[in-house]
N, C-alpha and C positions, 0 to 999 in steps of 0.2 A: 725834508720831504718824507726820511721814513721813519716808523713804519707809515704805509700806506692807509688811509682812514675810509678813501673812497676808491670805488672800483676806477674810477679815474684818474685818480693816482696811482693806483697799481699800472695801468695804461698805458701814462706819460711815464712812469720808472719805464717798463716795459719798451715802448722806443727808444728811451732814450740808453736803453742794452745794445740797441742795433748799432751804435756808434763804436768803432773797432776798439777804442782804448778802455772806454766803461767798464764793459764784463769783462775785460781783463782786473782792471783796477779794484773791482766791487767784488770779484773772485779772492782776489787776493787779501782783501779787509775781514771779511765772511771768515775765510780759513782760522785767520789769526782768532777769533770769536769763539769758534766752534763749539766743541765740548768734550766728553767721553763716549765714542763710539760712535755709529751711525745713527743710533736713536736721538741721543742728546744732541749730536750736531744737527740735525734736520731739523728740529723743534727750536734750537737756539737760533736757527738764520731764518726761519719762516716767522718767527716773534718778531725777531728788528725789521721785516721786511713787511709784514702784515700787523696790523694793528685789532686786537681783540674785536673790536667792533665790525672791522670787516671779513672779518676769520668768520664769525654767526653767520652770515651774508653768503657767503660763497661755500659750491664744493666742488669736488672735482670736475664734474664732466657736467654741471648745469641742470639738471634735473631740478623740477618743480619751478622752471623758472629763474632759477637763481645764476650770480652769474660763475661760468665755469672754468676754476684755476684754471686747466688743463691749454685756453686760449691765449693767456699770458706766456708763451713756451720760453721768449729768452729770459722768465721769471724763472722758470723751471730748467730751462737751461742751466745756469747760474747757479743753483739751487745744489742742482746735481753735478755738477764742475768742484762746486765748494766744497761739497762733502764727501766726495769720491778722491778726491786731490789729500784731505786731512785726515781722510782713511787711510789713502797709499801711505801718507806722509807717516804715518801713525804703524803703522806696517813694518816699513823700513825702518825706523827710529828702534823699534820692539825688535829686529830681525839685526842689526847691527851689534842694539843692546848684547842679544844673547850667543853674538859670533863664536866668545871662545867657550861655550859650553859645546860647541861642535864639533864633529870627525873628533871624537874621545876626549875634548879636552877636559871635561869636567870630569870624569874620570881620574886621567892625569892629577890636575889636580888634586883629588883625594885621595890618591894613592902617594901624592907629594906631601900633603898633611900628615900623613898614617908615619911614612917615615920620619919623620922631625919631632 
C-alpha cells in the first residue's frame, strides 16, 4: 500500500491510523528507517509514505486546488511521533555515549595519560 500513489491511498493509510495498534506499529517501523538527523529522517519516512508522483500533487495547506497534506493529520501525526521519538532516541544514545567526559572526567583522564 505504500508509498501512497493516490490521494486516496494517502486517505485509507490515513483511517486506517485511527486504529489504536497502527500508529503505534507504523511508528515504530518508521523509526527503525529513519536517517541522520531531523532533516534526513523526515525526508526518509515521507518517501516510503508518499510516492513521487503524489508528492507533485499535493502541498501543505491546499492552495491552488491541490489537495492539502496538512488534512491527512494522523499522517502527520505519525510523521512527527517517528521523528521526534529517533531524535529523542538519538539524543540519549549521544548523551549516555559521552557520560564519562562529564563533572571532569575527561580531564581525569588526561591527566591519568600525562602520568603513565
Amino acid at each position: 500500500m505504500l508509498p501512497a500513489k493516490t490521494i486516496l491511498e494517502l486517505e485509507s493509510f490515513n483511517e486506517k491510523l485511527m486504529q489504536e495498534d497502527t500508529i503505534g506499529q507504523v511508528c515504530t517501523h518508521l523509526q527503525v528507517l529513519g536517517g541522520k538527523g531531523l532533516f534526513d529522517t523526515t525526508r526518509t519516512i515521507l518517501g516510503i509514505i508518499i510516492h513521487q508522483d503524489l508528492a507533485v500533487e499535493c502541498n501543505w495547506s491546499g492552495k491552488n486546488s491541490k489537495p492539502a497534506f496538512i488534512k491527512v493529520k494522523n499522517v502527520v501525526l505519525l510523521i512527527l511521533g517517528a521523528v521526534r521519538q529517533k531524535e529523542v532516541e538519538d539524543i540519549i544514545k549521544g548523551w549516555l555515549r559521552t557520560a564519562t567526559d562529564r563533572n571532569g572526567g575527561r580531564s581525569r583522564r588526561s591527566k591519568q595519560q600525562m602520568n603513565h
